[in-house]
N, C-alpha and C positions, 0 to 999 in steps of 0.2 A: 393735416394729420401729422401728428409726432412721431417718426417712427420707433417703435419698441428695439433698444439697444438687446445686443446679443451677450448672451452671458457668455465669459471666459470659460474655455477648456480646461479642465484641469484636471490631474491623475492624485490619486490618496491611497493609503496602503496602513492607515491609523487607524486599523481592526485587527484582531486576532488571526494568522497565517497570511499574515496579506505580505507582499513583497515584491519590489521593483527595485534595480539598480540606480545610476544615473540616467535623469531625463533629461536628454535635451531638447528641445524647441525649435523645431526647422520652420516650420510658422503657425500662423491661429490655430492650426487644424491637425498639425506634421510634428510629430512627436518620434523621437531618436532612442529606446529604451534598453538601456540595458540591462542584459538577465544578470541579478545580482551572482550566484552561484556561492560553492564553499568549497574548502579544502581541508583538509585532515589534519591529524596534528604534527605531519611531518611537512606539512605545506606542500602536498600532493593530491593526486588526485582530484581536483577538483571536477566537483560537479555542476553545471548550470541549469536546473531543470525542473525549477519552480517561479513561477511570477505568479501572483495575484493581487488584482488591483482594480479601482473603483473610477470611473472614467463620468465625470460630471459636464451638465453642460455642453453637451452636443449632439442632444437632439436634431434629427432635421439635417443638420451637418455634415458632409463628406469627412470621417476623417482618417487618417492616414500613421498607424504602426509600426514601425522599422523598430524589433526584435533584434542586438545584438549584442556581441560577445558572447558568444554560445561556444566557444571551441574549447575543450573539458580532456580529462584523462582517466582511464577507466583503469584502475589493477594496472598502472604503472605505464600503461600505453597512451601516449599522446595523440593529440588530434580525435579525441572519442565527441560526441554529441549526441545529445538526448534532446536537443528540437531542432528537427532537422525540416527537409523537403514534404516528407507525410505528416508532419504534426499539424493538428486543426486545433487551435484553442476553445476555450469554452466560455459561452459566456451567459449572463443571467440578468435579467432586470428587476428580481427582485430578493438577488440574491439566496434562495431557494430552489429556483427552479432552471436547471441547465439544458443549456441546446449547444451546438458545436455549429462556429461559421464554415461555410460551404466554401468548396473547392476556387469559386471564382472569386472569393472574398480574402485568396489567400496565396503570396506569391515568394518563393524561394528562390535568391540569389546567390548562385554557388562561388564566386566570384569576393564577394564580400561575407560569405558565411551568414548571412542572417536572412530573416522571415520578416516579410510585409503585410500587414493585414491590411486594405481597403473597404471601409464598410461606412454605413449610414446610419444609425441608432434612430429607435424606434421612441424612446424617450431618456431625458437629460441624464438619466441616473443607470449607470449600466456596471455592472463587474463582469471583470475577464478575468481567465485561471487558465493553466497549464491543463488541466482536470477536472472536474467539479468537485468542491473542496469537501473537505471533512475535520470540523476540528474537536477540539475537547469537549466545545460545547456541545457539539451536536452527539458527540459518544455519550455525556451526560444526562440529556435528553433521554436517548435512548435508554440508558438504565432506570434513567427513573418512573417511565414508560413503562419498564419492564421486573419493577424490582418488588412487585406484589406478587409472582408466582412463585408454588411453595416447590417449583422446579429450578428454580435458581439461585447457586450462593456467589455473593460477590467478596471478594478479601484483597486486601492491599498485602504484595510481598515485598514489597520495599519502596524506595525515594529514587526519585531521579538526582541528576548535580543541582538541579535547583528546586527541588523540596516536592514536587509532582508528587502524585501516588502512582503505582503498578501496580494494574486492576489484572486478576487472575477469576476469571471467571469459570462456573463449574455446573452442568448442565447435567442432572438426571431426575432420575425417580426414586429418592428418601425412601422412601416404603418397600422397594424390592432390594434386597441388598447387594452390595459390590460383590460380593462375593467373587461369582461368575461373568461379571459385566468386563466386556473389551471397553480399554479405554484409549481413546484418541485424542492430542492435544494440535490446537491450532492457534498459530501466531499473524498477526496483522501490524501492519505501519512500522516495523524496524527503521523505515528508511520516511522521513517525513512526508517526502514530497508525494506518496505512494498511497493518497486518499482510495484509489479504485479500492483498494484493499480494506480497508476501512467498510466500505459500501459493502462489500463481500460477507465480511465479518457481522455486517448488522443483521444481512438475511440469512444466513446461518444461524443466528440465534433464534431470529424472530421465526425461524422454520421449527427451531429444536422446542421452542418453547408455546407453538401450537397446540389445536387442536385436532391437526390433521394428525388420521388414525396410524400413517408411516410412526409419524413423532414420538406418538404415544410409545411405540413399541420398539422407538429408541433407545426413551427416556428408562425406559423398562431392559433393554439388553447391552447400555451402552454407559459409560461416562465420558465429558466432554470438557477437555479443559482449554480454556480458550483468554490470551492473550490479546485482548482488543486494541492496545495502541501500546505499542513496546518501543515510543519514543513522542511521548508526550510532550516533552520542553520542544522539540523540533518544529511537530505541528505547531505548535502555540505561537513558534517566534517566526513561522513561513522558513524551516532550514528545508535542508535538502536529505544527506545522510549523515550526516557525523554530528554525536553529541555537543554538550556546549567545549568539553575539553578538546573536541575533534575528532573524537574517534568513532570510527564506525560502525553501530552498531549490527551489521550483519558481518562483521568477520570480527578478531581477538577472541571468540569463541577460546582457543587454544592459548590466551594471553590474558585471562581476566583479571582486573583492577578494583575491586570494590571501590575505590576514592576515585579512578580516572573514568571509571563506564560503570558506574552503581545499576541503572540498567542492568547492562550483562549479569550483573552479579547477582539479583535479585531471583529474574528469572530463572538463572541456572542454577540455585538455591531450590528454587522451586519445585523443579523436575529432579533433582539430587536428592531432595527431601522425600519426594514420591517414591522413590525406588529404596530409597532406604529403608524406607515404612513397609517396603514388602509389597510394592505395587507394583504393577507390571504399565508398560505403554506398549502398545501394538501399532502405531503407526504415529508418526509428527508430522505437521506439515505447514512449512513460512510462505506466506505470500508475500511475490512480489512485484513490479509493473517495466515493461519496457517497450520496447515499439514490436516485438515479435513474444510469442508463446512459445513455452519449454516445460519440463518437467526431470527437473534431476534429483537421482537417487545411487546409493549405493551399490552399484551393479556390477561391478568388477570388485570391491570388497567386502561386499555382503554374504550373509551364507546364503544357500540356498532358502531357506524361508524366508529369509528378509531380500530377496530379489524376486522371489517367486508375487510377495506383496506389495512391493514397488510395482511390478507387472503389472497384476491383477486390480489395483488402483489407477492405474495408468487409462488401461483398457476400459474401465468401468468411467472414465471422464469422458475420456474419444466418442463412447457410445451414446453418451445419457446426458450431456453440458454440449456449450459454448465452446470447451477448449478445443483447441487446435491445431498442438505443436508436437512435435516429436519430445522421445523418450530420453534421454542422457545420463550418464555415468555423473554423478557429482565429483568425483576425485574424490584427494585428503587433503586440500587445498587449493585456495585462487591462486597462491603463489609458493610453493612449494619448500623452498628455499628461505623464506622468511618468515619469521615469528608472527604470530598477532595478525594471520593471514587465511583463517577457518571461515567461512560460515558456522550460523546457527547449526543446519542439517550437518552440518561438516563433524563440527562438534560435538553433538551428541551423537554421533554415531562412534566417533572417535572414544565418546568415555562410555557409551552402556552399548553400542551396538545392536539399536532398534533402527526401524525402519524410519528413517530420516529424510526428509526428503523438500525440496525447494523447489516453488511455481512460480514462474514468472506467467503475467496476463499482459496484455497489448493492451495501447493504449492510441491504438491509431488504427485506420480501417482494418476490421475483422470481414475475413472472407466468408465464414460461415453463419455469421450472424449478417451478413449484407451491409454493416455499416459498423462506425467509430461506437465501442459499446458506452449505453448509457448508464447511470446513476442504477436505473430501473432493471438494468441489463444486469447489473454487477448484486443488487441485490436478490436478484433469480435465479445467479448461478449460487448464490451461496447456500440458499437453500437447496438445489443439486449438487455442489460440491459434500454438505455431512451428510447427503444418503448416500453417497459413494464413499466416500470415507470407512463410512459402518457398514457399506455391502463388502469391500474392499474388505475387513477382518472376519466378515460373516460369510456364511453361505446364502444371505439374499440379496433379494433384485432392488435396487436403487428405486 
């Protein structure tokens, strides 16, 4: 008998968000990877904390992941990391459908700064992420999915630096008028590598634009304007946070560029155009991911109704979701002392003084859910996050 020769190992990343650093080859099986990461446009900060990538060819096979260059700087502090000791990567075989390897599948060396995955593939063809991904495509998906009901308008308010659209999406009920409607606006994916949020945002929609009878009487007391990927080129090219010019779009809030962050500019066009018009926002709210859960708001400069509303949103999460984390003062800056250094929430609170506010979600074992939240997980709080949202300006229950 002839024996069947083994097909070569080998990693790919010649898809849409896919991305890996330098690979090297320790042997058949032992793969050296570096997490590519990015840095800003002052050659700072860098981030590492996206990989996704297609692993051929080793079914059956032991094979063996060394994860490294991971050591990163956060707001101007060195030695920061975003795949650390609790990161479980995720992986898929049919690139649809995600599971996360298990604790014994996964080993951190503090020593060398990097993470070893040990594992066996179940067939030749497998992809691994940081996260289970979410790209343009699957937002587009999603719209076209969803662009037959006479509850939703979609509009482009501007181009990204490489010609994208920025999708502003607007969620009610045409026939009852704004009149009297609270309106609440929610932003996803500012930072690329932040698919959970993506997830979120889809069941948020796919909640608002139900038939469940909450919905209806949403769609009826509420308007929802919602930011589904407010950094499309990023997804697209597997970045992390900073646009293609570098800059990141969760802070210059207070620094905006139309030519260097058209992003920022687009957006904050958007919500400037609202209030212009004589509209009111009653609550904002950015999602975004990191290995612990929080919830920052203007609490020490807000008035009293706009703290009173950060409370009362707070508390209507803790009760009625997944979340998890304590409550925080956002400040008037990540860095006080320097320009081009706001968040989104930072910033709008800074020019119209509404209820502003930034969530971070985990993205590594959650206590309250008993395990690393799923795809599935993040599309369930979203639909519990806009009933809190609108009980949060309302007087009902979630």
């Amino acid at each position: 008998m002839i024996p069947l020769l083994l097909l070569a190992v080998s990693l790919h990343t010649n898809f849409e968000a896919g991305s890996l650093g330098k690979v090297e080859p320790i042997s058949a099986t032992h793969f050296r990877c570096a997490v590519k990461g990015e840095v800003d446009q002052k050659g700072r900060n860098r981030q590492a904390s996206w990989y996704y990538f297609r692993l051929d060819g080793a079914a059956g096979r032991e094979i063996t992941l060394d994860f490294v260059d991971l050591l990163g700087e956060y707001n101007f502090s060195s030695g920061e990391l975003s795949i650390k000791k609790t990161t479980r990567p995720a992986f898929s075989y049919d690139n649809k459908t995600w599971q996360f390897f298990g604790d014994q599948e996964v080993q951190w060396d503090n020593l060398t700064t990097s993470l070893r995955l040990r594992f066996t593939p179940l067939k030749n063809r497998m992809w691994i992420a940081h996260v289970p991904p979410y790209t343009t495509r699957d937002l587009a998906r999603l719209l076209a999915a969803s662009g037959g009901s006479p509850y939703l308008h979609a509009e482009v308010v501007g181009k990204t630096v490489e010609g994208r659209d920025m999708i502003l999406l607007t969620v009610t009920n045409p026939s009852v008028s704004d009149a009297n409607k609270k309106v609440l606006w929610l932003m996803a994916r500012q930072h690329a590598w932040e698919a959970s949020t993506s997830w979120v945002a889809e069941g948020a929609l796919r909640f608002l634009l139900s038939s469940d009878p909450k919905a209806g009487r949403i769609r009826n007391e509420a308007v929802f304007k919602i930011f589904p990927m407010a950094d499309p080129d990023g997804v697209a090219r597997g970045g992390v946070r900073f646009n293609v010019h570098g800059f990141d779009l969760n802070r210059n809030w207070d620094a905006v560029d139309p030519k260097l962050m058209p992003e920022i500019a687009a957006q904050h066009k958007a919500m400037l155009d609202w209030i212009a018009g004589g509209r009111r926002i009653d609550l904002f709210l950015t999602m975004h991911n990191t290995d612990g859960e929080y919830l920052a708001g203007p609490l020490s400069a807000g008035s009293p109704q706009v703290q009173e509303s950060v409370k009362r949103f707070f508390e209507l999460l803790v009760a009625n979701t997944s979340f998890n984390g304590p409550l925080r003062d956002a400040g008037l800056s990540t860095t006080p002392v320097m320009p081009g250094r706001m968040t989104v929430n930072q910033g709008l609170f800074h020019d119209f003084k509404i209820p502003a506010m930034g969530m971070e979600q985990t993205v590594v074992f959650d206590s309250k859910l008993g395990r690393i939240p799923t795809a599935e997980d993040h599309l369930a709080f979203g639909a519990g996050l806009v009933r809190c949202m609108w009980a949060a300006v309302t007087d009902a229950h979630p």
